[in-house]
N, C-alpha and C positions, 0 to 999 in steps of 0.2 A: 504494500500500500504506500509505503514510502517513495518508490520509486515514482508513482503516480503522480502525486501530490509535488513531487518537486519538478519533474518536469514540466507538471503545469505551472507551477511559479516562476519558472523560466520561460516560456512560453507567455507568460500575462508578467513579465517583466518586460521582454523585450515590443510586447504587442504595448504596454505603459508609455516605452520610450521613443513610440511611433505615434501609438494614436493620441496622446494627449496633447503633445506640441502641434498635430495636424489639427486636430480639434479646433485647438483655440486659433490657430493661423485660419484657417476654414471659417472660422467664426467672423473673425475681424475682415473678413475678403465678403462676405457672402452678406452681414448685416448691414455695411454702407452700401452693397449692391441694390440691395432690396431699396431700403431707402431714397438710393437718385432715380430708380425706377418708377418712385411717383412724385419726382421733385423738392424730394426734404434733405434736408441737411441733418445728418443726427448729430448732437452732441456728444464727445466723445465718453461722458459717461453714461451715454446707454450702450456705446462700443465694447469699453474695455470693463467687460463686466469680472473676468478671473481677475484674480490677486492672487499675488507668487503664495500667499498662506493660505490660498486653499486648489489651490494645487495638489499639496501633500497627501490631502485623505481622501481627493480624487485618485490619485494614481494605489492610494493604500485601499481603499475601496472596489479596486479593479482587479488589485491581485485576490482578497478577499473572497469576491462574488466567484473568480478562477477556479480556487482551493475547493468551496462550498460546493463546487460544478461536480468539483473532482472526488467529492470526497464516495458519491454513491457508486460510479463504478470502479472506483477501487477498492472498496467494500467487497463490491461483488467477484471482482477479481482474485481476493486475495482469500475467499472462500470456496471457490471455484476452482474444477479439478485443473491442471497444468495444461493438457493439454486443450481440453473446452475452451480456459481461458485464451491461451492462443490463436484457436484457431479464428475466434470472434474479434481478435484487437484488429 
């Protein structure tokens, strides 16, 4: 079960260190778009809505929700005869 469990947090580490910096770049591209598309100007605090402090339990929140994913079939994995398990990964 262990093996599971970490590979997904490797896996929703390096998916953290992709999708969150896209996220928020994506964000800042996408909400003035919308915007000049019907002639407004936003204020840049409706833009810059992340703060670097919360960032952190976004990304710790990601790997989290990962683990939790992981935790039922590695359960079942690791009650599960060797070769069953196998043959289903």
């Amino acid at each position: 079960m262990g093996a599971h469990l970490t590979s997904v947090v490797v896996t929703g580490l390096v998916a953290d260190a992709l999708g969150v910096p896209l996220g928020v770049a994506l964000h800042g591209w996408v909400i003035p778009a919308m915007g000049d598309s019907v002639g407004l100007r936003l204020p840049g605090s409706v833009i810059a809505v992340y703060h670097e402090a919360e960032l952190l339990p976004l990304v710790l929140g990601c790997l989290l929700i990962a683990t939790l994913g992981a935790l039922l079939p590695a359960g079942w994995a690791a009650r599960a005869r060797t070769a069953t398990a196998l043959r289903t990964e």
